[in-house]
N, C-alpha and C positions, 0 to 999 in steps of 0.2 A: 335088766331093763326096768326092775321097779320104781328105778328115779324118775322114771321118764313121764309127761304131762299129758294126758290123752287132748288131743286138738280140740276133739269136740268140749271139754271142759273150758280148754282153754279160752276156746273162739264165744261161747256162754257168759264168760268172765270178761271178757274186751265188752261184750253187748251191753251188759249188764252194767259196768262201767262208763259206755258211751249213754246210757238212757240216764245213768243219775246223774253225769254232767251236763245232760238237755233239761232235765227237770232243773236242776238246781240252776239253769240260766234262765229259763225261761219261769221261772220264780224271780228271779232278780228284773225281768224284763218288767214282768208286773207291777212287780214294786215302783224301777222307775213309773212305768205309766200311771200310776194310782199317784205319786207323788205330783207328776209333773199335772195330773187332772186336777190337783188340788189346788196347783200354783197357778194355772190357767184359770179357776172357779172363784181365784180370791182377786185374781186382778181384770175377772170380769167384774164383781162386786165393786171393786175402789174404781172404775172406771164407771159404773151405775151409779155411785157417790159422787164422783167428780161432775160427771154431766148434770145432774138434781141439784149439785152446789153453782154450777152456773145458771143454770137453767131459772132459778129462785132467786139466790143468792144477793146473785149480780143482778139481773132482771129489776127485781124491787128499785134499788137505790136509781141504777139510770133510769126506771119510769118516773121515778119523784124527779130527780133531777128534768129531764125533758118537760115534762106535767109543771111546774113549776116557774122552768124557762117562761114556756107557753104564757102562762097565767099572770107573771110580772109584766111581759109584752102587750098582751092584751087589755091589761087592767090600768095599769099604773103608765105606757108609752107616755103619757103628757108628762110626766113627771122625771124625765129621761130625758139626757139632751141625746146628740148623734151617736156619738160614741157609746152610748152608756147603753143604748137599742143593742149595737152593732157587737157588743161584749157579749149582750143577751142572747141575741143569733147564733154567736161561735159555738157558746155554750150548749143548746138545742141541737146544732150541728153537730156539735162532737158529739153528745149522746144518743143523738142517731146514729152515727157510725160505729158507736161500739156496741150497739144494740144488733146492728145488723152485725156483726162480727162476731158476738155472741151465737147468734143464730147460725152462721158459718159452720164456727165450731164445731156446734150439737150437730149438726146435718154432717158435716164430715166426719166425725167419730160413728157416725151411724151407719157408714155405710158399711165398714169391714162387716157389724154385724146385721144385718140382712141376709136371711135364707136366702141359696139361689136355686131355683127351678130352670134347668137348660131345657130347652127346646128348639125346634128347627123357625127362626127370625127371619125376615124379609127386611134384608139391610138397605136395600133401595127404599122400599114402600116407605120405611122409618125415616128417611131421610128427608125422603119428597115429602112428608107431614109435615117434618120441622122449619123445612124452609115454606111450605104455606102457611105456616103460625106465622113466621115472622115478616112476612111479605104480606098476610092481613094484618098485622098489628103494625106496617109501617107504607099503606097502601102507595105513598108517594115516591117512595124507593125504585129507582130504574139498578136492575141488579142481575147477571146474567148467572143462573143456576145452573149446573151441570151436573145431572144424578145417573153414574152409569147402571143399567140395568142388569138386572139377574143376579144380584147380589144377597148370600141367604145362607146364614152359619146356623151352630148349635150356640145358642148363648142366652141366658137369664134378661129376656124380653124385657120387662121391667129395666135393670141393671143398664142394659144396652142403649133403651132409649135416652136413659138421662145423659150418658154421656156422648152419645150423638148430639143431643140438643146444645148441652155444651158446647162442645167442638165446632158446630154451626153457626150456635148462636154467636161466639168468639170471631167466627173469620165474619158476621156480616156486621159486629159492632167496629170492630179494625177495620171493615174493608172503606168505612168513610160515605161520601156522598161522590165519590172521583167519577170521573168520565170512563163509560168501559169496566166496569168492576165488574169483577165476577168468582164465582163459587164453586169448585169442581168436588163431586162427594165420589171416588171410585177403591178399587182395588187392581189386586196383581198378587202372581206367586215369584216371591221373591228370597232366593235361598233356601225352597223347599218348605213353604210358610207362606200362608196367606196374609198378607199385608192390606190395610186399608189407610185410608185419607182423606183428609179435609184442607185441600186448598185453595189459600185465596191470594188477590195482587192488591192487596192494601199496604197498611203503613209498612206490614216488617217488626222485624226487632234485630239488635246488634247480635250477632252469635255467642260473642263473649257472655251477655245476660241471659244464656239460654238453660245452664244449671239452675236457675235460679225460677224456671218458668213453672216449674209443678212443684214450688215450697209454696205451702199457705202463707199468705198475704202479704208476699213478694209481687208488686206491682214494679212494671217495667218501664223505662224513662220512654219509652212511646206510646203508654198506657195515657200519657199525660191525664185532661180533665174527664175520660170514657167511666161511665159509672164501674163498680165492680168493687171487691175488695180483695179477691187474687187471689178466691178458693177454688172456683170451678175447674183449672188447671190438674192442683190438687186432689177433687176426686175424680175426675175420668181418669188418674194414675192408680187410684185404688179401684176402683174398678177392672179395669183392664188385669191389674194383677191378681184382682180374684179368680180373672176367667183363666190365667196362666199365660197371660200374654203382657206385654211391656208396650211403652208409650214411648215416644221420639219427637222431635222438630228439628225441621230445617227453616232459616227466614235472612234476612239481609233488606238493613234502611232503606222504603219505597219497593222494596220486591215481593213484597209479601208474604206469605208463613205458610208450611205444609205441616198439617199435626197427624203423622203417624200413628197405626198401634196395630198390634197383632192381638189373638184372642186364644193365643195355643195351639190351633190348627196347621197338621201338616198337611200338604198338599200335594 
């Protein structure tokens, strides 16, 4: 029986076996992470590049351009027949709009990086805030509110409230000046998930244009002359996927829109 392997040798030699193929994986794990920390570190740098290059870049040339506009309008108008104002207007105009779309941008690329701090929210209280912003900032507005009560997650306060104010601010620029309008801000546990909403009975949108509602600066043919540039959709989706929760709509021509989201929470 001298051939024979004593177990305990043997069972030693499996061990000793299984720990250098943990080491030498979790060597390799490293490596990826050290690698991938480097590819994340370099295209947060070209991304600090990219925004500095708008941010300046562009900035300069459309101030001169607007600055400029201005300055020929004002200076020289007698020297301008109708048209030749009216060229100078477009002009101004358009470099306002790309100035603000600039600044879209930058605010959008901004939010993915934002530290978030959760904490226990009062999703109601936030809500009743925003629609008294916007009920003093349009005191002539007959607008019916509806904030259900006791509503209160774990979520990055700050984070939260911007995109509540969105979501608000949206259903009370769509909802119009109509007879009867009104705003419902609630929740419900729906599929084991806390779901919330922001509904209103204003214009609507066609369903078929509804992929198209959270790409930046994708404006919707019932968006018609409503100021905006089509980003605010855009981040309350980044947002909400910070928190591990997804964004939705329902809406249909004259029935108005429901802007869904969840925040991660099971319930």
């Amino acid at each position: 029986m001298s051939g024979a392997t004593d177990p305990r040798v043997a069972r030693e030699s499996e061990l000793a076996g299984l720990l250098d193929e943990s080491r030498r994986l979790n060597a390799e794990l490293e490596a990826r992470i050290a690698v991938r920390t480097a590819e994340l570190e370099s295209a947060h740098q070209e991304l600090e590049a990219y925004d500095y290059s708008i941010s300046h870049d562009l900035r300069g040339p459309l101030n001169r351009i607007e600055g400029f506009s201005a300055a020929l309008l004002e200076d020289h108008s007698g020297q301008l027949d109708e048209a030749g104002r009216d060229h100078l207007e477009r002009v101004a105009r358009a470099a306002r709009q790309l100035g603000q779309m600039v600044s879209d941008i930058l605010r959008l690329s901004n939010w993915n990086r934002i530290e978030m701090h959760r904490s226990r929210v009062d999703v109601s209280a936030m809500a009743q805030a925003a629609l008294r912003a916007l009920e003093a900032g349009d005191p002539g507005r007959r607008m019916e509110c509806v904030v259900q009560p006791g509503m209160v997650t774990d979520a990055d306060a700050g984070l939260l409230r911007a995109a509540l104010d969105n979501l608000i601010g949206n259903a009370w620029k769509f909802n119009g000046r109509r007879e009867g309008a009104r705003i419902e801000v609630g929740s419900a546990v729906q599929g084991g998930e806390r779901v919330y909403w922001v509904r209103d009975n204003g214009c609507g949108f066609d369903p078929l244009e509804a992929r198209d509602l959270f790409k930046p600066f994708r404006r919707l043919a019932s968006s018609g002359d409503l100021p905006g540039t089509g980003v605010g959709l855009a981040e309350v989706q980044r947002i909400v996927r910070r928190h591990g929760g997804r964004l939705w709509a329902k809406g249909a021509p004259g029935e108005g829109a429901t802007m869904s989201f969840t925040l991660g929470e099971r319930a």
